[in-house]
C-alpha positions in Angstrom: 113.9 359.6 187.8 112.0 358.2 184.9 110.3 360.4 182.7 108.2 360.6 179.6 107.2 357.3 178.6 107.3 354.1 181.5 111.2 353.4 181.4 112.8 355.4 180.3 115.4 357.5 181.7 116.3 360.9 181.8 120.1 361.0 181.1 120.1 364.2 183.0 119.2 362.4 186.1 121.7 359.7 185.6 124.5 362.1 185.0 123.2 363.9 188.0 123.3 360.3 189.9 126.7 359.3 188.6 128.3 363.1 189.7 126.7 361.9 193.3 128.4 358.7 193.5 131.4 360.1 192.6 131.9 362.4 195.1 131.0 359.4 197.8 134.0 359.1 200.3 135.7 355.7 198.7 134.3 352.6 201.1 130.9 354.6 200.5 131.1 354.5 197.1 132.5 350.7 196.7 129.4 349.6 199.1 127.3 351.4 196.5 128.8 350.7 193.7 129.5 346.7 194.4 125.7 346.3 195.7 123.6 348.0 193.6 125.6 348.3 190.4 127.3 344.8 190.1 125.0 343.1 191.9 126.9 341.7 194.6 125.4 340.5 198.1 126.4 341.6 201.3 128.2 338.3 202.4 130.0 339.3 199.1 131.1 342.6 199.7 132.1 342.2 203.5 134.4 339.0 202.4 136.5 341.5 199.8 136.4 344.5 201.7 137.2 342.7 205.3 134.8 344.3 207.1 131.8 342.6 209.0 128.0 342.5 207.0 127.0 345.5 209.5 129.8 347.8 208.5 128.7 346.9 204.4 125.2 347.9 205.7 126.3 350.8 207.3 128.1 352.0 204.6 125.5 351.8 202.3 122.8 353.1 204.1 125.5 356.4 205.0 125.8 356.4 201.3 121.7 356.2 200.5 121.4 359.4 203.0 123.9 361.2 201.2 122.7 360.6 198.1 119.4 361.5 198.9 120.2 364.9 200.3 122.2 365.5 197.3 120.0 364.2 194.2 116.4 364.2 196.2 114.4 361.5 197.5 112.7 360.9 193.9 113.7 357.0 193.9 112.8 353.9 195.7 115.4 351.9 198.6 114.5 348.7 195.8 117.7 347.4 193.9 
């Protein structure tokens, strides 16, 4: 996803990321977006959402696939 010098982003990539997300069933995309956008930890998410930490990981990792078969497998599991 980065491209020309170290750091910097491609915008096509993130708008290519961000149209990925989006089309995420909804507790897919929360999971994704909570964890790895806002930073919030696992305890956190499964305490708002009411589901147990395994369903949170489930969800994410569900979402990770998806997004990998749709963007590619160009990135990292690393937050």
């Amino acid at each position: 996803m980065l491209s020309g010098e170290q750091g910097q982003v491609d915008v096509d990539d993130v708008l290519m990321v961000q149209q990925a997300v989006s089309t995420l069933p909804p507790e897919l995309r929360e999971a994704v977006l909570l964890y790895y956008f806002s930073g919030w930890s696992v305890e956190e998410i499964a305490t708002l959402t009411g589901v147990s930490r395994s369903t949170v990981w489930r969800r994410i990792r569900r979402a990770l696939g998806r997004l990998r078969s749709s963007v590619g497998s160009g990135g990292t599991d690393d937050r």
